[in-house]
VOBA-1610 file (N, C-alpha, C; in pm, whole numbers, padded with zeros to 5 digits, always signed):
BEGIN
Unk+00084-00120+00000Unk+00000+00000+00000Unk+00086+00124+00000Unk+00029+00199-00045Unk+00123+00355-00099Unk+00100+00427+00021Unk+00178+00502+00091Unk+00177+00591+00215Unk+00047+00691+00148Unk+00050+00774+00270Unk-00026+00902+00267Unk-00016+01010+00173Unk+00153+00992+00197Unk+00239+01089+00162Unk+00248+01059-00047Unk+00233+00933-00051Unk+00282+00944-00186Unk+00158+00951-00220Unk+00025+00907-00178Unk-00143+00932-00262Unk-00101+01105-00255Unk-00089+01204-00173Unk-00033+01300-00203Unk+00013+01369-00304Unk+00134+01351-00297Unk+00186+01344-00481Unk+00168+01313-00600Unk+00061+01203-00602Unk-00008+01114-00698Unk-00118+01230-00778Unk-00229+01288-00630Unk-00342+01329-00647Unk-00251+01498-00723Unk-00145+01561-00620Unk-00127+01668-00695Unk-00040+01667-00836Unk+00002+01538-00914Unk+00063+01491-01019Unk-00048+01553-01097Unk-00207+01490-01083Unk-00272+01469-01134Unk-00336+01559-01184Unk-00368+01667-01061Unk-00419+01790-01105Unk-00325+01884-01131Unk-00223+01868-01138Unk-00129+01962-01280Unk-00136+01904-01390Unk-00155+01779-01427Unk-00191+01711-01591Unk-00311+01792-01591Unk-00408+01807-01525Unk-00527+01845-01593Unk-00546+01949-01606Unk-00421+02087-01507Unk-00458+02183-01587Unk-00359+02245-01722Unk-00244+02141-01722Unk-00185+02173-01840Unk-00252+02139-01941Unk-00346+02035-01951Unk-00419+01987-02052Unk-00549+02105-02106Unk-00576+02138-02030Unk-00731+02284-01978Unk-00624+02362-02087Unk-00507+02429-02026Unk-00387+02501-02162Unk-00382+02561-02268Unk-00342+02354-02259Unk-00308+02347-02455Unk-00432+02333-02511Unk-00589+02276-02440Unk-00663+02286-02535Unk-00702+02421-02579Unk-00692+02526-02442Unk-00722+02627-02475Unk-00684+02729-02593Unk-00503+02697-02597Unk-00432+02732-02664Unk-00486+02695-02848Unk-00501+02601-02817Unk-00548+02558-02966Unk-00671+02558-02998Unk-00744+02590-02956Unk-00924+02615-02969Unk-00886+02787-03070Unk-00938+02809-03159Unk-00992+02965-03221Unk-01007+03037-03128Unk-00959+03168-03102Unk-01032+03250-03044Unk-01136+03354-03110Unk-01222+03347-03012Unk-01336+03412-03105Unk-01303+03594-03079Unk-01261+03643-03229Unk-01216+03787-03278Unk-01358+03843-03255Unk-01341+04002-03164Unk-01417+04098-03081Unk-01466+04140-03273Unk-01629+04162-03241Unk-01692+04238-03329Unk-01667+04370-03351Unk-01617+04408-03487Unk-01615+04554-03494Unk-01679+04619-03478Unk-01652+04728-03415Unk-01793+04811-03358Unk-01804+04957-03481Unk-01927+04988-03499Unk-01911+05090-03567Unk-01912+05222-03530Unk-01831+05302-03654Unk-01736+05392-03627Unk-01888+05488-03534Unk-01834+05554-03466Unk-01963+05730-03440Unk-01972+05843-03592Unk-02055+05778-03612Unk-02092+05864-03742Unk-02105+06022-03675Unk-02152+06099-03601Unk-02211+06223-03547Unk-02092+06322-03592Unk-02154+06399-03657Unk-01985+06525-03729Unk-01954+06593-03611Unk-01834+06624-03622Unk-01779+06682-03503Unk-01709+06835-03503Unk-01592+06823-03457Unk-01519+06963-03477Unk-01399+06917-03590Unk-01315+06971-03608Unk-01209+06946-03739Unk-01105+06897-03658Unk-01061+06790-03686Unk-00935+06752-03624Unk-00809+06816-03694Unk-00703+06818-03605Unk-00566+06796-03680Unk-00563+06733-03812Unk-00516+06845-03906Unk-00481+06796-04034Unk-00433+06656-04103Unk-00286+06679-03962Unk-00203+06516-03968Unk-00314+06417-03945Unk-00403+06403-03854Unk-00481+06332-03794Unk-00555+06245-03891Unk-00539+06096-03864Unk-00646+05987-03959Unk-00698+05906-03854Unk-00710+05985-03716Unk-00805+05909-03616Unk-00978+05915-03648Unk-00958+06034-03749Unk-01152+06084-03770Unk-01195+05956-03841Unk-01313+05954-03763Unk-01389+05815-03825Unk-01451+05840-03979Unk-01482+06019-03970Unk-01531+06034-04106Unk-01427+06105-04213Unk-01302+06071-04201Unk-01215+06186-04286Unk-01214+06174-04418Unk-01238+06024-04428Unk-01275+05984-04623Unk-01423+06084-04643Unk-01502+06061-04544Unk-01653+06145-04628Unk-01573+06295-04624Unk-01522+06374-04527Unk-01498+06528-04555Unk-01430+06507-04672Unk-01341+06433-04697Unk-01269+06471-04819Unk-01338+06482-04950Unk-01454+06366-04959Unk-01537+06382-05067Unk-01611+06491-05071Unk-01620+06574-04905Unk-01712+06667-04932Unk-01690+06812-04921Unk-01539+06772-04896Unk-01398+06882-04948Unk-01466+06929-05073Unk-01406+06806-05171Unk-01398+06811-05324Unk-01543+06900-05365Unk-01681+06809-05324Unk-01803+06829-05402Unk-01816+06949-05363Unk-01796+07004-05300Unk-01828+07232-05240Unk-01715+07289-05314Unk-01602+07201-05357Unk-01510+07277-05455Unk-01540+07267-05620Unk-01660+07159-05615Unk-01648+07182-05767Unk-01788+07304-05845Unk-01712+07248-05969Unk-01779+07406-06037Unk-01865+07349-06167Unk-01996+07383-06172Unk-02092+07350-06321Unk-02098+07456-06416Unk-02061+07582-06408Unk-02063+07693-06407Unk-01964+07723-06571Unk-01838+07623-06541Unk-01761+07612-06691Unk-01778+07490-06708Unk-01816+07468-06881Unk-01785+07292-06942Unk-01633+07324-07022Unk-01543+07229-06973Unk-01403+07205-07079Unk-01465+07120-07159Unk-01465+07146-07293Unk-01462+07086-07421Unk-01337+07053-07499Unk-01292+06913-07478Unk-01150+06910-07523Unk-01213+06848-07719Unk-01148+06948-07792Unk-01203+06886-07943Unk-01078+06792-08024Unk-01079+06690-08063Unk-01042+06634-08176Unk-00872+06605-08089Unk-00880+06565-07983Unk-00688+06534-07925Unk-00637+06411-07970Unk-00568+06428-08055Unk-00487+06312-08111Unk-00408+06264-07980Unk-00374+06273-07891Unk-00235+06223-07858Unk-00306+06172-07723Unk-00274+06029-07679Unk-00365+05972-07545Unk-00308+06058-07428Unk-00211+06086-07422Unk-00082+06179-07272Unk-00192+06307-07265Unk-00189+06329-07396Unk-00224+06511-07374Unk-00403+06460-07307Unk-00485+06429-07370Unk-00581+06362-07343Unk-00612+06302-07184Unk-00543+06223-07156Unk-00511+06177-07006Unk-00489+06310-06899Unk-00408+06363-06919Unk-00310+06489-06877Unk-00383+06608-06841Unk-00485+06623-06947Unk-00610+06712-06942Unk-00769+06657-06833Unk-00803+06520-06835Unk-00892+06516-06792Unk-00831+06465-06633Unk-00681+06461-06595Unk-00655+06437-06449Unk-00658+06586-06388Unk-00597+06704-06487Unk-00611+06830-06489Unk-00771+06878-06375Unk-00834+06895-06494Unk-00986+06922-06489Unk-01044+06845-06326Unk-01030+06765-06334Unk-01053+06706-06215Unk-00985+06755-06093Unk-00861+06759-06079Unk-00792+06862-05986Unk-00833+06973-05947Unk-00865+07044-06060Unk-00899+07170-06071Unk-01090+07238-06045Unk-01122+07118-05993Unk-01338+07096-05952Unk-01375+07126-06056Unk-01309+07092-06224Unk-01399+07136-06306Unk-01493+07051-06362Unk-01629+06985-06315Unk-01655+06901-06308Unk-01726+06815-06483Unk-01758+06892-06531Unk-01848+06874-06676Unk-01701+06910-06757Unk-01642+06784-06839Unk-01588+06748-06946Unk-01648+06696-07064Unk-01655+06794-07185Unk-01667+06745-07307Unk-01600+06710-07435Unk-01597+06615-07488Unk-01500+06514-07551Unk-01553+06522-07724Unk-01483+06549-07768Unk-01508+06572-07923Unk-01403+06479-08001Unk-01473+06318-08034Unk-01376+06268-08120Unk-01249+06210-07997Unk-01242+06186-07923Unk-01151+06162-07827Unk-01090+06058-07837Unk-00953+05980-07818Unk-00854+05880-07836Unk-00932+05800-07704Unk-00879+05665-07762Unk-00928+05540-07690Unk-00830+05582-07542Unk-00919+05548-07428Unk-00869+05523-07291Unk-00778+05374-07290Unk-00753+05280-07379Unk-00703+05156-07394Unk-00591+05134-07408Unk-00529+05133-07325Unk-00362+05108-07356Unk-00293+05026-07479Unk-00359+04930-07421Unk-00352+04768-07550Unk-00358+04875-07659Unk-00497+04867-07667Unk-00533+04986-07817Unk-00430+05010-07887Unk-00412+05144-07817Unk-00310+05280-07833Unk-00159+05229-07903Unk-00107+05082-07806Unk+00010+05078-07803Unk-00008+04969-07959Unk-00106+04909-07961Unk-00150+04813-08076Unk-00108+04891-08235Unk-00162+05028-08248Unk-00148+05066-08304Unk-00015+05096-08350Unk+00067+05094-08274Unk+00211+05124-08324Unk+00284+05036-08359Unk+00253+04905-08340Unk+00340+04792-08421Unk+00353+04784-08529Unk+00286+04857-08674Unk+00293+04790-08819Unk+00512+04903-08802Unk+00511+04977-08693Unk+00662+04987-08723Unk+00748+04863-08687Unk+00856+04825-08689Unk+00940+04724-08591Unk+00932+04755-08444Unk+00892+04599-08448Unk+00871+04575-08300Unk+01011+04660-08236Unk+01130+04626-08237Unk+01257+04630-08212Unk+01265+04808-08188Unk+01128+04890-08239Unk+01159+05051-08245Unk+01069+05089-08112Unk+00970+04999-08079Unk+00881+04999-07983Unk+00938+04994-07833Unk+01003+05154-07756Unk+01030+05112-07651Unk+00921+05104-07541Unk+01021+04984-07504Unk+00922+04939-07319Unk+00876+04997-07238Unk+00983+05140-07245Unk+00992+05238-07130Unk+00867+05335-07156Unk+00802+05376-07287Unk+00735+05412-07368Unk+00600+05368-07334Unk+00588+05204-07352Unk+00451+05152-07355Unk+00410+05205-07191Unk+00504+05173-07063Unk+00448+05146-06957Unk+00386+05311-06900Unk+00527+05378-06974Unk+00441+05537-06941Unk+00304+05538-06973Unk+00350+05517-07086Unk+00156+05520-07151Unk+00066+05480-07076Unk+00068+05344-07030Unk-00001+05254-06948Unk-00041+05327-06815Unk+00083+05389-06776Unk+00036+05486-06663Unk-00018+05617-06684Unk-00016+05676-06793Unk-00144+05750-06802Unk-00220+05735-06819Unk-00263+05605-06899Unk-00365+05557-06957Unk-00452+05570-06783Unk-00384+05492-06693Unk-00457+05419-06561Unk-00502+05585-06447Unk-00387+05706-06505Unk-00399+05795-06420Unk-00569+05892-06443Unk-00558+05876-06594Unk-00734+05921-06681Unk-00789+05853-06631Unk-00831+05739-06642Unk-00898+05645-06569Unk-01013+05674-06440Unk-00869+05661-06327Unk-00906+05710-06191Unk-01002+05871-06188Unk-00901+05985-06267Unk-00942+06089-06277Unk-01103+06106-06342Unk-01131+06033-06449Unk-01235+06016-06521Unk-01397+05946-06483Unk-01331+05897-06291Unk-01424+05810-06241Unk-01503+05962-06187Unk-01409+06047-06140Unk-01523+06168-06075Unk-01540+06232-06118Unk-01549+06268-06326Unk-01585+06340-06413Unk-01714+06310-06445Unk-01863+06399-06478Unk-01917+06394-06598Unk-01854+06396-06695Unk-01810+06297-06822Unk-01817+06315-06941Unk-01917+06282-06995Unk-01895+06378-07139Unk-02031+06369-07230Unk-01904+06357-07373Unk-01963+06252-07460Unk-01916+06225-07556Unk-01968+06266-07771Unk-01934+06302-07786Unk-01956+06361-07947Unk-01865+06297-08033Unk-01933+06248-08165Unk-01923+06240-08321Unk-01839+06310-08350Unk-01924+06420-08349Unk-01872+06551-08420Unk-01864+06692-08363Unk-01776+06783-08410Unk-01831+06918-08391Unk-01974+07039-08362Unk-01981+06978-08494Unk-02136+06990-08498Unk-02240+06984-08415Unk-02234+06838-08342Unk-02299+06782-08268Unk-02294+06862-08090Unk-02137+06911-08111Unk-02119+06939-07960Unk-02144+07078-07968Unk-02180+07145-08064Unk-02151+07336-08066Unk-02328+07310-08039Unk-02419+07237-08108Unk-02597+07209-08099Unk-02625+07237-07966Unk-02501+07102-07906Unk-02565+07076-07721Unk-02481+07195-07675Unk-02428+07299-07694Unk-02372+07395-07616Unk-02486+07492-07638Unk-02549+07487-07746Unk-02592+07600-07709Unk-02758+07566-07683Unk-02779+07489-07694Unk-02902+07382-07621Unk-02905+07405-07468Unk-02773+07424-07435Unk-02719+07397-07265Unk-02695+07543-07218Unk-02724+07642-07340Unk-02691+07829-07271Unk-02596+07873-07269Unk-02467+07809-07294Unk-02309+07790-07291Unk-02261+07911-07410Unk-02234+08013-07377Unk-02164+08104-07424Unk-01989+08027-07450Unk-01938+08029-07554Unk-01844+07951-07598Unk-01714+08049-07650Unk-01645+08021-07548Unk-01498+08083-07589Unk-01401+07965-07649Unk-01319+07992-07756Unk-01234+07880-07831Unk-01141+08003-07807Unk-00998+07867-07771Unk-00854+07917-07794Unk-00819+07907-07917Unk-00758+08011-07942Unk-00686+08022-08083Unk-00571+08128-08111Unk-00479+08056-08188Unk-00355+08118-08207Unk-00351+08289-08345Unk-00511+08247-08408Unk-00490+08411-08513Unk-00524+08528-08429Unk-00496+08642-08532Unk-00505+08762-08493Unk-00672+08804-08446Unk-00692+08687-08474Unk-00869+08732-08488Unk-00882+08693-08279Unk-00797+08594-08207Unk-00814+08603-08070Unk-00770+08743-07998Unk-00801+08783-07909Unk-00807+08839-07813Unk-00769+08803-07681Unk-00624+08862-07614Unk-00565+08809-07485Unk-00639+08781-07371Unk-00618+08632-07307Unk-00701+08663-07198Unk-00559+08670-07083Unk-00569+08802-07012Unk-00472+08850-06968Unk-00530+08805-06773Unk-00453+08838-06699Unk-00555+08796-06533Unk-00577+08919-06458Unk-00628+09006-06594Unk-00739+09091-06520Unk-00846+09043-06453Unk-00895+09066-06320Unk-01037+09059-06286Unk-01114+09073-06345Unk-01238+08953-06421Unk-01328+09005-06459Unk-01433+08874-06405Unk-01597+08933-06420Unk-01663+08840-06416Unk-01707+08770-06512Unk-01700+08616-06529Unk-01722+08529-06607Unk-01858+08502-06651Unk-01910+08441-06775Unk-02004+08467-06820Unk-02107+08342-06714Unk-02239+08335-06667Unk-02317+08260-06591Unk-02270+08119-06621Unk-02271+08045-06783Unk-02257+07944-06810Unk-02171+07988-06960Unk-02071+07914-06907Unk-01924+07927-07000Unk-01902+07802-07081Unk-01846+07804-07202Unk-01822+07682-07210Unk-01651+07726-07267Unk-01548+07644-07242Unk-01409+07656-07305Unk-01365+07548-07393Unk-01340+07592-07519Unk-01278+07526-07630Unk-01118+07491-07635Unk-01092+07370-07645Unk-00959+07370-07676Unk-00946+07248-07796Unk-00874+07332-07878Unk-00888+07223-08022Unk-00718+07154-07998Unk-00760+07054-08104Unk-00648+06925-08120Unk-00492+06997-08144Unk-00400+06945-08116Unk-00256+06929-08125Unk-00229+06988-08299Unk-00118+07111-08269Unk-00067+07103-08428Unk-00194+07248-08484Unk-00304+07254-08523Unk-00377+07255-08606Unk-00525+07351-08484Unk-00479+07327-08402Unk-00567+07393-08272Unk-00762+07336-08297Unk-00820+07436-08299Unk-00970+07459-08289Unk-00988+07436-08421Unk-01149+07346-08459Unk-01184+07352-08583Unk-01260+07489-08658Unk-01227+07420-08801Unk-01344+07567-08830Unk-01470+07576-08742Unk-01522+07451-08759Unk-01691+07491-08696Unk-01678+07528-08524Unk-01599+07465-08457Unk-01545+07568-08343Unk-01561+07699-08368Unk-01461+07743-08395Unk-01404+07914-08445Unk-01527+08020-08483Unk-01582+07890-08559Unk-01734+07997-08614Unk-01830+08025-08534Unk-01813+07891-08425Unk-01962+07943-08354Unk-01867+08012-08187Unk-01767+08069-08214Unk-01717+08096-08114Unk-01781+08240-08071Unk-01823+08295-07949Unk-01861+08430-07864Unk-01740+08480-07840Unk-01644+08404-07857Unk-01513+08500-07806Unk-01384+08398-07878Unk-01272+08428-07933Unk-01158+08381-07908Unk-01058+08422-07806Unk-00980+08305-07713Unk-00917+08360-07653Unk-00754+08294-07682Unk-00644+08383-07652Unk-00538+08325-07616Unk-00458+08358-07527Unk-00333+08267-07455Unk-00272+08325-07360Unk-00118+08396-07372Unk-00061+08512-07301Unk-00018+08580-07370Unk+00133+08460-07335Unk+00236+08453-07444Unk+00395+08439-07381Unk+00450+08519-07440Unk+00608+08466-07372Unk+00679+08595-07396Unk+00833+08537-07390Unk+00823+08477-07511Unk+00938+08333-07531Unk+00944+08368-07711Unk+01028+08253-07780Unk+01045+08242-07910Unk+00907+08153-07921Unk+00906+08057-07874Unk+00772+07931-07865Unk+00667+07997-07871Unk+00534+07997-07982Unk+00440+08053-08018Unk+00338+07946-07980Unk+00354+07849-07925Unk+00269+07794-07888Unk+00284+07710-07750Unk+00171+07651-07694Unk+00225+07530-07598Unk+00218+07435-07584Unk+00239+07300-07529Unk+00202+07157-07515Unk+00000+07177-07478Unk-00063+07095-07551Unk-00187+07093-07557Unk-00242+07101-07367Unk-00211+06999-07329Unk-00193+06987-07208Unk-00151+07058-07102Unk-00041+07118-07152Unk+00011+07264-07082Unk-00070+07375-07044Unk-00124+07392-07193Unk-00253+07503-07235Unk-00335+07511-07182Unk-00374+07381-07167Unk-00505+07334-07076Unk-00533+07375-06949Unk-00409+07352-06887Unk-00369+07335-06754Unk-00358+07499-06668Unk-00304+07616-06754Unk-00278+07743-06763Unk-00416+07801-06788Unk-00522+07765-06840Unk-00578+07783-06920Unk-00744+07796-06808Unk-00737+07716-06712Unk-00807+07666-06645Unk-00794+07699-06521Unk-00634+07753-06463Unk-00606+07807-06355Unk-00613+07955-06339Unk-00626+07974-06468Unk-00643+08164-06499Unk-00801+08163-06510Unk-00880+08098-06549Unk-01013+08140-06533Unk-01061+08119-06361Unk-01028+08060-06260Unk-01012+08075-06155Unk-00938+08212-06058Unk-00862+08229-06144Unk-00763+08364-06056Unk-00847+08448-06117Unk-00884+08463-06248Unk-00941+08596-06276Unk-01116+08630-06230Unk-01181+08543-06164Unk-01272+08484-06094Unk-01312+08397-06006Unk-01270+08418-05881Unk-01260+08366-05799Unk-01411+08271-05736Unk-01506+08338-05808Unk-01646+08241-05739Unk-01654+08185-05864Unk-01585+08089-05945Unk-01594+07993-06046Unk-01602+07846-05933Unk-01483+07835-05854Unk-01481+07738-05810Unk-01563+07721-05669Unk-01632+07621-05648Unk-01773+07564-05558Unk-01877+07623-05681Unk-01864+07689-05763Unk-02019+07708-05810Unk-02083+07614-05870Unk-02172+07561-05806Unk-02219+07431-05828Unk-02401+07411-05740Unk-02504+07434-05808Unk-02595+07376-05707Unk-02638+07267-05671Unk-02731+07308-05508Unk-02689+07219-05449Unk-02798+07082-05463Unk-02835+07117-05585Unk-02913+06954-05610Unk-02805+06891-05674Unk-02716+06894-05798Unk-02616+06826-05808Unk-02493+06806-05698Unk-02488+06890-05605Unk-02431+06853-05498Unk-02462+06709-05464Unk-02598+06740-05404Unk-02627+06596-05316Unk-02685+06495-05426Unk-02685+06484-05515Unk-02628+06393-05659Unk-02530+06334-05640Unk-02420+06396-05647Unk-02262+06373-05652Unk-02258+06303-05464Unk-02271+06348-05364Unk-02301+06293-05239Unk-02323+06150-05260Unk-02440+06134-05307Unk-02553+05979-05316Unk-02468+05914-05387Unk-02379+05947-05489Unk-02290+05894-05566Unk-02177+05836-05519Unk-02080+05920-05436Unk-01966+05909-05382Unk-01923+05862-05233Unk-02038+05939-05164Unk-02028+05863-05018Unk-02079+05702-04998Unk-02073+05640-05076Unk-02102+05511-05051Unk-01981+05454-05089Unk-01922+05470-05197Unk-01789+05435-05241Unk-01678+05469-05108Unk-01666+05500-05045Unk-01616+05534-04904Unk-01659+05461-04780Unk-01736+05348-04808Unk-01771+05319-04710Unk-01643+05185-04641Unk-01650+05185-04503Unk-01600+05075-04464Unk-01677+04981-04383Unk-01613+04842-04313Unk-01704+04737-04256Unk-01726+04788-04125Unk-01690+04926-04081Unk-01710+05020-03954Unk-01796+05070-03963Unk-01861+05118-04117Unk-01978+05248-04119Unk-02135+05176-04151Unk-02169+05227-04118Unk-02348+05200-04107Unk-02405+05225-04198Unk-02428+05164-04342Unk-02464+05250-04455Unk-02583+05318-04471Unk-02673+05281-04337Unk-02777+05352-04323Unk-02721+05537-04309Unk-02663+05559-04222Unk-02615+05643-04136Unk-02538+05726-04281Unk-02502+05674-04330Unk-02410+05723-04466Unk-02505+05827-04570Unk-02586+05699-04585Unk-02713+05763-04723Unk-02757+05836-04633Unk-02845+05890-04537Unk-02912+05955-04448Unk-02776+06111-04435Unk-02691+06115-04434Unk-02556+06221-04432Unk-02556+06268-04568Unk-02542+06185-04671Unk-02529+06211-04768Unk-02678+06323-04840Unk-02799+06255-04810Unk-02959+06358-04800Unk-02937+06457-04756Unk-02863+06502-04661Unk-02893+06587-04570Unk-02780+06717-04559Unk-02744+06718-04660Unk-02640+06805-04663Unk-02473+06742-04640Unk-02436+06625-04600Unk-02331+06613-04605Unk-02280+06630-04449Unk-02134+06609-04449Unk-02079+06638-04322Unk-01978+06735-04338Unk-01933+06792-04251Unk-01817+06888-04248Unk-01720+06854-04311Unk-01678+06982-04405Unk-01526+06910-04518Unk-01437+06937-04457Unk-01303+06875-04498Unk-01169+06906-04475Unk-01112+07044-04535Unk-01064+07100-04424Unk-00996+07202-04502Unk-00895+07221-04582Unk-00819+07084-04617Unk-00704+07109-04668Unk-00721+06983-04744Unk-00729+06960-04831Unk-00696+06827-04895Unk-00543+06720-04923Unk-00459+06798-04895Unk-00385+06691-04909Unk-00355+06585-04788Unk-00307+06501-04811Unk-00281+06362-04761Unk-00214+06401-04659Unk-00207+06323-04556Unk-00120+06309-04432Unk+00006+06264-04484Unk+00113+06323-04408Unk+00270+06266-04443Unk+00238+06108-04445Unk+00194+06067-04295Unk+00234+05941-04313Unk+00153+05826-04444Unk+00013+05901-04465Unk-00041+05848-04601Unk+00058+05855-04743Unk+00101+06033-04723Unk+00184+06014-04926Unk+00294+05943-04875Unk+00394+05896-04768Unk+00477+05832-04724Unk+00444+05700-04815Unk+00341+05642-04807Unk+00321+05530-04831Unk+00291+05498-05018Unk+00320+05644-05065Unk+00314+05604-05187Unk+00480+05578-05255Unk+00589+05576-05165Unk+00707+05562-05258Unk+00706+05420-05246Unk+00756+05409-05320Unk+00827+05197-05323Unk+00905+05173-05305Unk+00959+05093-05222Unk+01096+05045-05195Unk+01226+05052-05277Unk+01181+05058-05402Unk+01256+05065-05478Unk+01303+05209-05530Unk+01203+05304-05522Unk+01237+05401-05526Unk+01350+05467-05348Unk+01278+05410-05269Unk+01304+05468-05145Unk+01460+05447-05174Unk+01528+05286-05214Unk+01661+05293-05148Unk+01733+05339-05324Unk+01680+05392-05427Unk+01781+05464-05529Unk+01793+05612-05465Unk+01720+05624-05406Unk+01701+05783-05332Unk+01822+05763-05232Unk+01786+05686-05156Unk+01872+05623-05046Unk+02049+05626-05102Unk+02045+05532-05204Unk+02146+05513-05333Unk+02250+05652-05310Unk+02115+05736-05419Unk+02215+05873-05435Unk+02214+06008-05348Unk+02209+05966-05211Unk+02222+06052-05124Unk+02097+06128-05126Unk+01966+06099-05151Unk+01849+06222-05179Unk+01788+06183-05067Unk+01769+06278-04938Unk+01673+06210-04878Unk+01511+06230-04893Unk+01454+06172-04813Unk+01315+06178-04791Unk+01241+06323-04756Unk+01170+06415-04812Unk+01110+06532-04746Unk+01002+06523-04699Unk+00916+06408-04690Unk+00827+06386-04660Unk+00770+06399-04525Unk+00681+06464-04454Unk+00679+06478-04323Unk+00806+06543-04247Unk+00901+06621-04343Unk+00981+06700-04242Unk+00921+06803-04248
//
């Protein structure tokens, strides 16, 4: 018979097997992951810029943008041969809240396409470095083109009908004597504007020109009598803003909360209540951001490693968030 002493040891052997066993099953059982709770929709005060603690900072930003944009001018880009200039212009426009883009004859958004077309030369002339640019403008229009109205045209013809169907007093750029400088005097802009910019080389068409209320051009002061289409554009679009400052937000507010019903859902996460969303979005929206750009530590996250250590490489450092 076993002493006292060793049933003792036996019994407390025993109940340490059983709770190492309690443990490891525990250890290996799933643990059941805490339900996300959703975010507090209720608008608040403006946080810190840096700040991406706001539960709603994706909706201000959309609702940044939609009080910055403008119905007030349509860009009519006519007849652009070249996909860059094309691309270049409608990431432009978008930057710039100009929200109604019109397209006359416009180059395929298709990379494949675009780049398809250039093979009847030797393959061997076709650089790589070439296609992928492309490819990345192709993808940068794209994105830009998701928060555009475009409206698309045949013809000339077709688009001078709906301008003036639409009330659109129509200024075309043009390089003859017959334009008139648009210099950045203050002036007020016409209620509903529309701006012409014709194709590469060869500018505005006749039927442009003819049904034009105004020609305009911009002044330089170089040997170069002209500029990159895109360039033009770009200059072109930032001066009707400086020389009129209530161009940009002019926008009412039924296409506002259009553009709202549109966009604040695309923002949503598995935090937000999409009830709570559409109901914000009806109702005027939530408080915008005052500043749109990105937090350091967000554009931080757009270099690539690969870029980071050629930077790294040639002594360039990082300015990001200093």
């Amino acid at each position: 018979m076993s002493t006292a002493r060793e049933r003792g040891w036996l019994a407390l052997g025993a109940a340490g097997a059983a709770v190492a066993a309690a443990l490891l099953l525990r250890r290996a059982s799933p643990q059941r992951q805490p339900r996300p709770q959703q975010a507090q929709l209720q608008p608040g005060t403006e946080l810190d810029p840096e700040s991406t603690d706001d539960p709603l900072r994706r909706f201000r930003k959309v609702e940044a943008v939609i009080r910055r944009r403008t119905n007030r001018v349509i860009l009519v880009i006519e007849r652009c041969n070249e996909s860059h200039n094309y691309s270049a212009v409608l990431r432009t426009a978008e930057a710039l809240g100009y929200h109604h883009v019109w397209l006359v004859a416009p180059p395929s958004l298709d990379a494949e396409t675009v780049i398809g077309k250039r093979q009847p030369r030797k393959k061997e002339n076709v650089w790589k470095v070439d296609e992928e640019e492309l490819r990345g403008h192709m993808a940068f229009a794209k994105r830009a083109s998701k928060w555009l109205a475009l409206r698309f045209f045949t013809s000339s013809e077709e688009c001078v009908k709906a301008l003036r169907k639409d009330g659109r007093e129509v200024w075309v750029t043009d390089l003859s004597q017959a334009a008139v400088c648009f210099t950045n005097a203050k002036v007020r802009l016409p209620e509903r504007l529309a701006v012409v910019i014709g194709t590469e080389s060869t500018g505005a068409s006749p039927t442009m020109l003819n049904a034009a209320d105004k020609r305009i051009y911009l002044p330089l002061h170089g040997f170069a009598d002209s500029l990159n289409l895109s360039v033009a554009a770009a200059l072109l679009l930032q001066r009707l803003q400086d020389v009129d400052d209530s161009v940009s937000g002019d926008m009412s507010e039924a296409e506002r909360t259009k553009l709202r019903k549109e966009w604040y859902p695309l923002m949503l996460r598995p935090t937000h209540d999409p009830r709570e969303i559409a109901r914000l979005a009806a109702s005027g929206g939530v408080p915008p951001l005052g500043d749109l750009r990105r937090t350091s530590s967000q554009r931080a996250g757009w270099l690539s490693p690969k870029v980071v250590k050629m930077n790294a490489a040639s002594g360039q450092a990082n300015g990001i968030g200093s």
